[in-house]
C-alpha positions in Angstrom: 239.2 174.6 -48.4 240.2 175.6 -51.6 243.3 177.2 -52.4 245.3 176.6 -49.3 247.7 175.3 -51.0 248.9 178.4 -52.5 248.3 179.9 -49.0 250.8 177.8 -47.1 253.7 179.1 -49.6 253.0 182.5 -48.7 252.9 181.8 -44.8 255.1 180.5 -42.3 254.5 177.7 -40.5 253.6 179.3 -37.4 251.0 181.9 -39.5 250.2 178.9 -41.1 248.8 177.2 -37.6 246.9 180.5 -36.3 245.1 180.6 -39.9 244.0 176.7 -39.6 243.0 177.1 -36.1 241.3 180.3 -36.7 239.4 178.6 -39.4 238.6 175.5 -37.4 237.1 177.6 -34.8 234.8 179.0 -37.0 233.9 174.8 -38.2 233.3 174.2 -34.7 231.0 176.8 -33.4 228.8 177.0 -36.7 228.3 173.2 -36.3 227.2 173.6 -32.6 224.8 176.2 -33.5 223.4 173.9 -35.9 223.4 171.2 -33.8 226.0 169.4 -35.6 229.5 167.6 -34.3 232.5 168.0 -35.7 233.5 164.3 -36.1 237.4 164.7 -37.3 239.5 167.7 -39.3 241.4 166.5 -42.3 244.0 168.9 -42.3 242.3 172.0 -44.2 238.9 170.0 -44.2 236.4 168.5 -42.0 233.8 166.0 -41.5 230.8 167.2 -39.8 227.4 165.0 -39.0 224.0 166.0 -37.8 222.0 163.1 -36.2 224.2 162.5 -33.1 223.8 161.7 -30.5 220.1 160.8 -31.5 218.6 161.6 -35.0 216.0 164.2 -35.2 213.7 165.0 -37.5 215.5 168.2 -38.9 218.5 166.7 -39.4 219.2 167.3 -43.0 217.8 170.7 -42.7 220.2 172.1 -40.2 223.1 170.5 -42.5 221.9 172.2 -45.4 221.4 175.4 -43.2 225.1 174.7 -41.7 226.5 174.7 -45.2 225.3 177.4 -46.3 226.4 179.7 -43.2 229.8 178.1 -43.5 230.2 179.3 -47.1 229.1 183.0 -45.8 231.2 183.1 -42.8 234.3 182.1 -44.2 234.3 184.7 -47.3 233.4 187.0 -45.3 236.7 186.2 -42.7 239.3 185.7 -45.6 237.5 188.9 -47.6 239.1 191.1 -44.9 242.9 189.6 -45.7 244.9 190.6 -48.4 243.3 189.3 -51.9 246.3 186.6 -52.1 245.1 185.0 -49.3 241.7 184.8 -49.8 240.2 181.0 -49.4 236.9 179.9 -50.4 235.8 176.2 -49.5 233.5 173.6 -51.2 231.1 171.6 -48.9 229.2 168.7 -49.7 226.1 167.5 -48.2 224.4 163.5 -48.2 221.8 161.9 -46.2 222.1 158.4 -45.5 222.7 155.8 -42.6 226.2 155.5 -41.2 228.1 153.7 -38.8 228.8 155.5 -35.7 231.1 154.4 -32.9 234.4 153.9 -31.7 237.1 151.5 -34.1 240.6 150.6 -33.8 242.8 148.7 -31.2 243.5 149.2 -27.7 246.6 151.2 -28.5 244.9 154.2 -30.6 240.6 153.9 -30.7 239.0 156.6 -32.4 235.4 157.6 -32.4 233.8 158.1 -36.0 231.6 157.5 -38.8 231.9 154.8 -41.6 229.5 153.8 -44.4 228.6 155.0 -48.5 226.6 158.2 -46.6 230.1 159.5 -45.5 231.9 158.4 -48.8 229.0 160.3 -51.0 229.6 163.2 -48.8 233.0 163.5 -49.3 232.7 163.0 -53.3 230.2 165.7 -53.4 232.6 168.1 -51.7 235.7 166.8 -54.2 232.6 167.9 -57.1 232.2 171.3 -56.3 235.8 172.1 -57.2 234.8 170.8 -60.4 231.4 172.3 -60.9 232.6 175.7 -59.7 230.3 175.9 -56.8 230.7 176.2 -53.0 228.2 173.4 -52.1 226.4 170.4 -53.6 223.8 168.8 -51.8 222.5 165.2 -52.6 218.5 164.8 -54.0 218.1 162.8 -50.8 220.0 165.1 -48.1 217.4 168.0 -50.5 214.2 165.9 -49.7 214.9 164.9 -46.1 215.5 168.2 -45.6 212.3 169.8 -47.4 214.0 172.4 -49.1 211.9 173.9 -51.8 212.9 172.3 -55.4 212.7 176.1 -57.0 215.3 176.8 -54.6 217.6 174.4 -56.0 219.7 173.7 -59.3 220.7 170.8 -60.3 223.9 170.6 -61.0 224.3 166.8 -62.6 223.2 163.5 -62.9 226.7 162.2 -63.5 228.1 159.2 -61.1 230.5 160.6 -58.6 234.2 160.2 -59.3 234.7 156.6 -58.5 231.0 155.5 -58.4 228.9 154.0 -60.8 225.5 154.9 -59.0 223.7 157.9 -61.2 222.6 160.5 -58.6 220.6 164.2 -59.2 222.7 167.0 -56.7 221.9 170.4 -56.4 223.1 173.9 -55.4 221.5 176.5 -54.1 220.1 179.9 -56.3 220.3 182.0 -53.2 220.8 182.2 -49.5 218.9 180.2 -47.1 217.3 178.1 -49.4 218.8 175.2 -47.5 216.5 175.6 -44.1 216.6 178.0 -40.9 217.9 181.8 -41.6 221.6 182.4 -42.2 223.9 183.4 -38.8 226.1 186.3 -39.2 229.8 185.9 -38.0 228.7 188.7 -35.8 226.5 185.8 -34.1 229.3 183.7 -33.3 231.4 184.3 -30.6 235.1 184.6 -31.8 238.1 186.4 -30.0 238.0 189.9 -29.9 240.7 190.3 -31.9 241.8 187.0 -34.2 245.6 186.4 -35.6 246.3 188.6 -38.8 246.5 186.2 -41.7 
């Protein structure tokens, strides 16, 4: 999430807590209608994979198509608060094989994914701040998925922050370039009424 931050200084703790939960509700039920599972939140962020808990062949297509309604659904929520606390959020997207399972000790286990697919993904997400673009998708996450070059920019060729690997990523020139047609927020079903932010 990008400027959250700046958003905490203007709520209170407890507004604070109904506006990350109201946004975390909104992570959670677009990744189930894409068939995705939210994997762990990072405070104002998330990790989200496609592929569990068997891959399928569409796997990078309903990420592409998650991101994409992610980016829509959450302007349009914060659109409706006062222009101060307006949030936009940057969302990265790789393909690659990952680790998947539970880690730790018998005192706190935790269930997650581990491997360069994960780290990419995160890097990608820390680059659209950068770039000035709400996602970036990874030349192989764009293939698997067999989005339509023309419907894609690329962005850079440039290693990663903190990776010497050069790598093509992309955004998207317009809506639903990314796979299966956008869902409205209308689509999703949210409390009636959801805490003022």
């Amino acid at each position: 999430m990008r400027g959250s931050t700046t958003l905490a200084e203007s709520l209170d703790p407890h507004r604070l807590s109904e506006f990350l939960s109201a946004f975390r509700r909104r992570v959670t039920r677009l990744a189930r209608l894409r068939g995705g599972v939210v994997d762990k939140f990072i405070g104002d962020g998330a990790l989200v994979v496609f592929g569990l808990p068997e891959p399928r062949p569409d796997d990078a297509a309903r990420a592409l198509a998650f991101a994409q309604d992610l980016v829509a659904v959450i302007a349009r929520w914060t659109d409706r608060a006062a222009p101060a606390q307006a949030v936009r959020i940057g969302v990265g997207v790789h393909y690659g094989e990952v680790f998947c399972g539970i880690i730790g000790e018998e005192a706190r286990y935790e269930f997650t994914v581990l491997g360069d697919a994960v780290n990419v993904a995160a890097r990608l997400e820390q680059a659209t701040k950068l770039h000035g673009v709400p996602i970036l998708v990874s030349e192989a996450a764009r293939r698997a998925a067999g989005a339509p070059a023309e419907a894609w920019r690329e962005v850079s060729r440039e290693p990663l922050r903190g990776r010497r690997e050069r790598m093509a990523y992309h955004t998207p020139t317009a809506p639903g370039a990314g796979g299966p047609g956008p869902r409205r927020e209308e689509d999703i079903a949210f409390p009636a009424v959801e805490p003022a932010l």
